[in-house]
Every structure is written in structure tokens, then in C-alpha cells.
N, C-alpha and C positions, 0 to 999 in steps of 0.2 A: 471433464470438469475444467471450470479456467479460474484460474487462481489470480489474484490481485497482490502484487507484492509490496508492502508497506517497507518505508524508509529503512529501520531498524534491519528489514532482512537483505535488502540491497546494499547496507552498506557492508553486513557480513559477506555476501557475495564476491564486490570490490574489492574487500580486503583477504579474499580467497581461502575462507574460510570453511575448513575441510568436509564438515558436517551439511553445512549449507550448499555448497556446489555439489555435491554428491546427492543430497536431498532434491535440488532444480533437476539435473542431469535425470533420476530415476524417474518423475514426474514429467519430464519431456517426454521423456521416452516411452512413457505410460500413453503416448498419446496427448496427455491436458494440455491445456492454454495459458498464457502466462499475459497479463497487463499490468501498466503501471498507471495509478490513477495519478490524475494531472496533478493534482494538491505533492502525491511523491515525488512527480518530478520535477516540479518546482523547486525543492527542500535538496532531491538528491545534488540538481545541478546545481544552483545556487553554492552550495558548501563547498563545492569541487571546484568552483569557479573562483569562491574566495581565498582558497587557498593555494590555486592554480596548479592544484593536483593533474597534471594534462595525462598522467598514465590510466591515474582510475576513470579520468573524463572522458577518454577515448575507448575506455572498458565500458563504461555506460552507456557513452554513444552508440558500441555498437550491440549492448543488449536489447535499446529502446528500438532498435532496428529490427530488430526480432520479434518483437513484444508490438500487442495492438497497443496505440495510443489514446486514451478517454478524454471527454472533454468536460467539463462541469458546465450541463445547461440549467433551466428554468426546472425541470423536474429534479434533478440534483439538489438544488438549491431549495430548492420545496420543502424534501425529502430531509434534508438539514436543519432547518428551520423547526420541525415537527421533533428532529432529536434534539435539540439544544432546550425546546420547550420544557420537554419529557425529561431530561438530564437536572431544568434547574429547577423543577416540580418536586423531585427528589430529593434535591440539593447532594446532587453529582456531577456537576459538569464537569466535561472535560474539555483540550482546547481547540476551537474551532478547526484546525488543519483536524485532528484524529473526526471530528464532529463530519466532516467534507469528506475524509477519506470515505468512514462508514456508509454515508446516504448514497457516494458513489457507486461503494458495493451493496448494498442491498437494492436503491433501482434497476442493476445490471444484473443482481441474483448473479454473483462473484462471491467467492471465499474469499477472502482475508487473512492471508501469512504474515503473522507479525510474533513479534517476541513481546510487544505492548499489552496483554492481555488484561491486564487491570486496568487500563482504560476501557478497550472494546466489549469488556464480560458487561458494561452497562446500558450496551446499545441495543433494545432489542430489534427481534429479526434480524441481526446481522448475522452471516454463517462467518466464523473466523478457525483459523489453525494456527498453531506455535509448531515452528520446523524446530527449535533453538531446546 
């Protein structure tokens, strides 16, 4: 399986969070795959950057090392477009980053580890998990 890790659960990570490292650690080891969609790492670095967090930033650094890195193309953004429609058809949108994250993982057929779940339970076709 390869799992897509949303901000909320990287930043438990970062902040070595016992539940959550131990949840990563079991699922490596199971074998699955770990990405971070680009929309996350724009958000993770950005914060670390502004704070000049350089410990968590060299911890991220070196999980993205790890981790396949995504790119948001033309199908992404497609796939976006068609949720944001869908979300304000309903009048549920949510905000374009969680909007990006999801079309990432559903083009790429990615789970979704997030603790956000009342945003993503209105995106259909997205598969998502709560480690938290």
C-alpha cells in the first residue's frame, strides 16, 4: 500500500510523537510506501522555515529523502477542479490545499493519513485513514 501523509500527521511525526512514529515505523516495515503530496510540502517546509525551526527542518529533510516526492500536474488539477465543483454543489467546500491534497491522492490511487477527517469524509473516492 503507499500511504500519502497529510501535514497534521508530519507534524506529529516532527514533533516525535509516540503513537505516530511507532504507527510510520510498523507500516514501513509492513513493507508500504510513504509520499508526501507537494501541496504538504509546501505547508510543512514553509512553517519550519518561518520559524527557523532548523531541527524539525533537517528531520523533514531527511524523511522527504525517504519518501517518493509528487508533483501537481494537468490531471491533478483536473481532478481538483471536479472536487471543488462537487464540494460547492453541496455547499461543503473545503480549502483548496485539503481540495489538492485529495485529487493528488485519488489520481495516484494513495491512502490518505490524516487526523483532518471532517474535511476529507466529503471528498468522494478518496481512500483516507486517521493513525491519531
Amino acid at each position: 500500500m503507499i500511504y500519502a501523509l497529510d501535514s497534521n500527521i508530519i507534524s506529529y511525526y516532527l514533533k516525535e510523537d509516540k503513537f505516530i512514529v511507532q504507527k510510520y515505523n510498523e507500516e514501513r516495515d509492513r513493507g508500504n510506501y510513504f509520499v508526501i503530496p507537494p501541496y504538504v510540502y509546501f505547508e510543512i517546509k514553509r512553517g519550519l522555515e518561518a520559524i527557523n525551526a532548523t531541527r524539525k527542518l533537517e528531520k523533514f529533510e531527511y524523511l522527504c529523502s525517504e519518501f517518493k516526492m509528487g508533483i501537481i500536474d494537468i490531471g491533478v488539477l483536473n481532478v481538483a477542479v471536479n472536487i471543488y465543483v462537487d464540494l460547492r454543489k453541496q455547499g461543503r467546500i473545503i480549502e483548496d490545499a485539503d481540495i489538492l491534497i485529495a485529487a493528488y491522492c485519488i489520481i495516484n490511487d494513495y491512502t490518505l493519513v490524516t487526523n483532518n477527517t471532517s474535511h476529507f469524509e466529503r471528498v468522494q473516492n478518496l481512500k483516507y485513514i486517521n493513525w491519531k
